[in-house]
C-alpha positions in Angstrom: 28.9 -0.1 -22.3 29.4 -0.4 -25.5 31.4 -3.5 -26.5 32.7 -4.1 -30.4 33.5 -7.2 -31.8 35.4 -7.7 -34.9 35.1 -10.8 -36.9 38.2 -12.4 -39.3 36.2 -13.0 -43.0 38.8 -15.5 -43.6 39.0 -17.7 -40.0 37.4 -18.4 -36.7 39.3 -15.2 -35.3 37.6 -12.2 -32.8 38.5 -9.8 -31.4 36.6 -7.3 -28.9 37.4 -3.7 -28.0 35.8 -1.2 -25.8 36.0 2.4 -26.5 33.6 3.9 -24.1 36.5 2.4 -21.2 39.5 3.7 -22.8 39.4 1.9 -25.9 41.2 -1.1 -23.9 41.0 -4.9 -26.3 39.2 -7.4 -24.0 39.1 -10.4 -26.1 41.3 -12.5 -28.6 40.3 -15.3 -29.1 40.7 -18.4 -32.2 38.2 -20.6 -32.5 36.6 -19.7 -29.6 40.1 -20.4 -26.8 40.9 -16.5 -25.2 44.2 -15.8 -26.2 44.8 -12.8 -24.1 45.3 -13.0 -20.1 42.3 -11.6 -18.6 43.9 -11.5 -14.6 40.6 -9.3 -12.5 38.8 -8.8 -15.3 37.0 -5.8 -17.1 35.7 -4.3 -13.7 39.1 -3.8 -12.2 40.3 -2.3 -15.3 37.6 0.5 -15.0 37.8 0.7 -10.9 41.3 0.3 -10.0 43.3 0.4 -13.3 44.5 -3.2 -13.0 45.3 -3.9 -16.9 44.2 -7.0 -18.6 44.1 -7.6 -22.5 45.0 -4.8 -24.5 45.7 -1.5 -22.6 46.3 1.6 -24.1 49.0 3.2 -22.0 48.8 7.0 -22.4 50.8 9.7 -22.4 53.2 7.7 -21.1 54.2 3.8 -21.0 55.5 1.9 -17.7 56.4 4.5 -14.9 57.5 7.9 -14.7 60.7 8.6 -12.3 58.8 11.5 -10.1 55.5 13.3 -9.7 57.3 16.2 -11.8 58.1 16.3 -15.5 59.2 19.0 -17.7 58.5 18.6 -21.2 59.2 20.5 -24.4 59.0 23.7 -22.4 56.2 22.6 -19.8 56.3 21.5 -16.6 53.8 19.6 -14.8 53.3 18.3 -11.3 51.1 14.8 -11.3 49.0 14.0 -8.4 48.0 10.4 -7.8 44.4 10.0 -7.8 44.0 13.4 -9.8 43.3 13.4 -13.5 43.6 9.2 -14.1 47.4 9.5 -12.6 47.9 6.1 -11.0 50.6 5.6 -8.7 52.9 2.4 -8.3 54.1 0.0 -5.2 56.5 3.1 -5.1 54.2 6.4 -5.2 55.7 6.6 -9.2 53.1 7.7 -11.7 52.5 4.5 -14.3 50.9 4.0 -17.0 49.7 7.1 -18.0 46.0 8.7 -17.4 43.5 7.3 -19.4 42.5 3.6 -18.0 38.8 3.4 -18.6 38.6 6.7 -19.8 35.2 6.8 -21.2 35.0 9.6 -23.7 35.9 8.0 -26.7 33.8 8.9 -30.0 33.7 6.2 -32.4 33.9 7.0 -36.0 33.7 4.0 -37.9 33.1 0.6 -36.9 32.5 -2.7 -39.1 32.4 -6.0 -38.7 36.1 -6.0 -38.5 37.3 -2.8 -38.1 36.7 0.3 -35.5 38.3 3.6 -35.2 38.0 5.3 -32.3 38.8 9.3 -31.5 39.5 10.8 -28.3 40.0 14.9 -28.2 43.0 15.2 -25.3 42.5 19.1 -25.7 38.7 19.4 -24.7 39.4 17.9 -21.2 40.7 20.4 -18.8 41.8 17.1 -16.3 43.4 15.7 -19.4 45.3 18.8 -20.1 46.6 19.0 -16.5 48.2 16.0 -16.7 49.6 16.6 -19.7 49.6 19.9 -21.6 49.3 19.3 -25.2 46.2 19.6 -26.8 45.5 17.1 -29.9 43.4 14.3 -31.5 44.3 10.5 -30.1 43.2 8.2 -32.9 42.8 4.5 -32.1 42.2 1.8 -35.7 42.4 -1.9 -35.1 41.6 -3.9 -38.2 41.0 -7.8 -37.6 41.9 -9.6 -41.3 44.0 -12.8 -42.0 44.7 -14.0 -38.4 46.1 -10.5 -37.9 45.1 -7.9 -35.4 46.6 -4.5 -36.4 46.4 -1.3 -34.0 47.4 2.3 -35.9 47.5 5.0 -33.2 48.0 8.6 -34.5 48.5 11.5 -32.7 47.7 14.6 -34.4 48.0 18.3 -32.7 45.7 20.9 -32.4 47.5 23.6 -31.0 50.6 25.2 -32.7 53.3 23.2 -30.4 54.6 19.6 -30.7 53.1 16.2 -28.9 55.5 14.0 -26.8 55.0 10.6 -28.0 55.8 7.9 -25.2 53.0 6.5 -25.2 52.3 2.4 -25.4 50.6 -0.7 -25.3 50.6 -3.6 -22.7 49.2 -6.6 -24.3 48.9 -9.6 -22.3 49.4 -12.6 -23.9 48.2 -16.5 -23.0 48.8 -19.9 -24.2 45.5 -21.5 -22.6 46.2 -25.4 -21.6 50.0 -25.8 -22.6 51.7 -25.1 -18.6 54.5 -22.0 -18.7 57.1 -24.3 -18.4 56.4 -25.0 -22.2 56.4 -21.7 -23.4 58.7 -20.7 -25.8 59.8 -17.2 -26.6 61.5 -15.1 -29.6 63.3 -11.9 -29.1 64.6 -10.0 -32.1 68.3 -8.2 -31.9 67.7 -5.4 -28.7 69.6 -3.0 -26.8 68.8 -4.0 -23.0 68.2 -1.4 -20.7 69.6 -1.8 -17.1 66.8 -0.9 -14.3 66.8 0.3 -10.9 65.2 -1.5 -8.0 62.0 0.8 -9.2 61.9 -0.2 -12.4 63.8 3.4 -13.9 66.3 3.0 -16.3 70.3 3.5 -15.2 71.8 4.5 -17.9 73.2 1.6 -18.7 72.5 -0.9 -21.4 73.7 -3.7 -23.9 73.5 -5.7 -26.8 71.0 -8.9 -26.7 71.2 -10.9 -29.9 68.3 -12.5 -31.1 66.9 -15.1 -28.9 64.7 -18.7 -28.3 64.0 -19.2 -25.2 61.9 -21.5 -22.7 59.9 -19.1 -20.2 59.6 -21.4 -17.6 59.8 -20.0 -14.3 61.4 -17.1 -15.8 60.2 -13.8 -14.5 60.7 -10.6 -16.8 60.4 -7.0 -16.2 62.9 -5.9 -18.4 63.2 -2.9 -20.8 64.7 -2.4 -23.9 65.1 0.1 -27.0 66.9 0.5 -30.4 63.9 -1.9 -31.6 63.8 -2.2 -35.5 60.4 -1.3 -37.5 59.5 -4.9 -38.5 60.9 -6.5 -35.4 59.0 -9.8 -34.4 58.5 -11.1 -30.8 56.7 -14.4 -30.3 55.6 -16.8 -27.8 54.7 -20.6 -28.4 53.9 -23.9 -27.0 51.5 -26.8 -27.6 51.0 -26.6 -30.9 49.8 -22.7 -31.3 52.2 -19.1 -31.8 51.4 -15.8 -31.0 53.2 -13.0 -32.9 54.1 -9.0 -32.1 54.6 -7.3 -34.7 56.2 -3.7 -33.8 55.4 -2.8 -37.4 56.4 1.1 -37.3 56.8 3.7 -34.4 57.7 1.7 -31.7 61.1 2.0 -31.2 61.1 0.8 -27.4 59.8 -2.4 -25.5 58.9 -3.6 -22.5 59.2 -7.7 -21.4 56.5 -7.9 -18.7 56.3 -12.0 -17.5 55.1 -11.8 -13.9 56.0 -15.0 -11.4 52.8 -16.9 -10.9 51.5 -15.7 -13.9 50.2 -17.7 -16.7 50.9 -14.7 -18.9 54.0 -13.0 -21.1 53.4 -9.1 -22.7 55.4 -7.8 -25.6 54.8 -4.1 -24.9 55.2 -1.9 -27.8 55.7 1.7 -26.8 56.8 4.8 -28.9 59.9 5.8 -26.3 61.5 3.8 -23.4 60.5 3.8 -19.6 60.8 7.9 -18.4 61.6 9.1 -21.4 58.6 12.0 -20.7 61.1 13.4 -17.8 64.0 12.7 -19.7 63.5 14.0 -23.0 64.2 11.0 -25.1 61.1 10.7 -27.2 59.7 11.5 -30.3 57.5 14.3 -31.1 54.1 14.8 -33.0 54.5 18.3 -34.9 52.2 20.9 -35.7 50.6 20.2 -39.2 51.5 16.5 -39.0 50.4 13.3 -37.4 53.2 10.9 -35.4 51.9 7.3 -36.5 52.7 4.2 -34.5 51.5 0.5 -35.3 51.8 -3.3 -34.3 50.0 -6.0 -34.7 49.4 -9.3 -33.5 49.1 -12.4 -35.6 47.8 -15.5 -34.3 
């Protein structure tokens, strides 16, 4: 296993990344205190797809609303335990196919900076799941308290990429108790969800917002996000910052009861958009560009 660790020139920042089990972030940590939540750990990542730190969530983000999606002209039929599909408490497919993924090809790595290339198109099991063949491209930079992930997508075939595709960072304030966590939400559009965590139809406007977390538990989805938009938690002293910088247009407010964690999930199209058609698309020629970052 090979882990990279990028170091911040200018303070007591790291960060570590492991591309050889689906390019997932494992560490973020300031002066040594772990600033992401890391709940069973590494090894249940890789065995059981339970996320921790930084997951890449791919194709898709959150859960799909059946085992059958037609998209841009395909359909496909997902089978749980088939092709990295995961299924949910409700047989849904979630978070896409590629926890602990291992074939990953690194093609630059410094002491803080990696980038990281996965062909989708040269894995039959892959393409099953999802039928577009093209280059994944993974860069997180570590510089100025400031952990920035660009993910391109770039076909390779002559027909367009879905983009839904996310990440599911979880977030920790270590020694200041939940009930002294603060969080920042910039100006949303709330999406109303189903008992299985789908999207209604309904939605409406959220303002910005300062709030305690307390024993607040979150699950909630959102879109209309603006480029630029900020979403922060803080307590004790310290801040963490999401930056949805570009390309992530949709969010996910993950803050599970009993949990000493809060995610700010950036993802390029809201909760089954794959099934629904509302989501972006990576063209022929071009490469569809997403990237946030998270300052400390």
């Amino acid at each position: 296993m090979h882990i990279v660790t990028l170091r911040d020139a200018s303070s007591p920042v790291a960060a570590q990344f492991v591309p050889d089990t689906g390019m997932i972030g494992t560490s973020l940590t300031d002066d040594g205190v772990e600033l992401l939540g890391q709940r069973r750990g590494l090894d249940a990542y890789i065995a059981d797809a339970k996320t921790m730190g930084i997951p890449l969530l791919y194709p898709w983000a959150n859960r799909l609303g059946d085992n059958t999606y037609t998209a841009h002209g395909k359909t496909v039929t997902l089978v749980p335990g088939q092709g990295g599909v995961r299924a949910d408490a409700n047989g849904l497919p979630i978070h896409g196919v590629l926890a602990g993924y291992p074939n990953w090809r690194v093609l630059a790595e410094s002491a803080d900076e990696i980038t990281a290339e996965l062909d989708f198109g040269a894995d039959p099991k892959l393409l099953a799941s999802f039928p577009f063949p093209h280059l994944l491209a993974v860069s997180v930079r570590l510089a100025d308290r400031t952990l920035t992930v660009r993910t391109a997508v770039t076909p390779t075939a002559d027909k367009a990429v879905p983009s839904c595709f996310g990440f599911h960072p979880y977030l920790q304030l270590p020694d200041v108790p939940r009930s002294q966590w603060v969080i920042e939400t910039p100006p949303l559009r709330h999406l109303a969800l189903d008992e299985r965590g789908l999207p209604t139809g309904q939605a409406s406007r959220q303002q910005a917002a300062v709030e305690p977390l307390g024993d607040k538990a979150f699950d909630d989805g959102y879109d209309e996000v603006a480029d630029g938009a900020v979403f922060a938690v803080s307590g004790g002293g310290r801040r963490i910052e999401v930056h949805f910088d570009r390309g992530y247009p949709a969010a996910q407010i993950f803050a599970p009861p009993g949990e000493d964690v809060v995610c700010f999930e950036p993802m390029a199209a809201p909760t089954d958009a794959l099934r629904r058609g509302d989501y972006p698309l990576a063209r022929p020629g071009d490469s569809a560009v997403a990237q946030f970052s998270i300052r400390v």
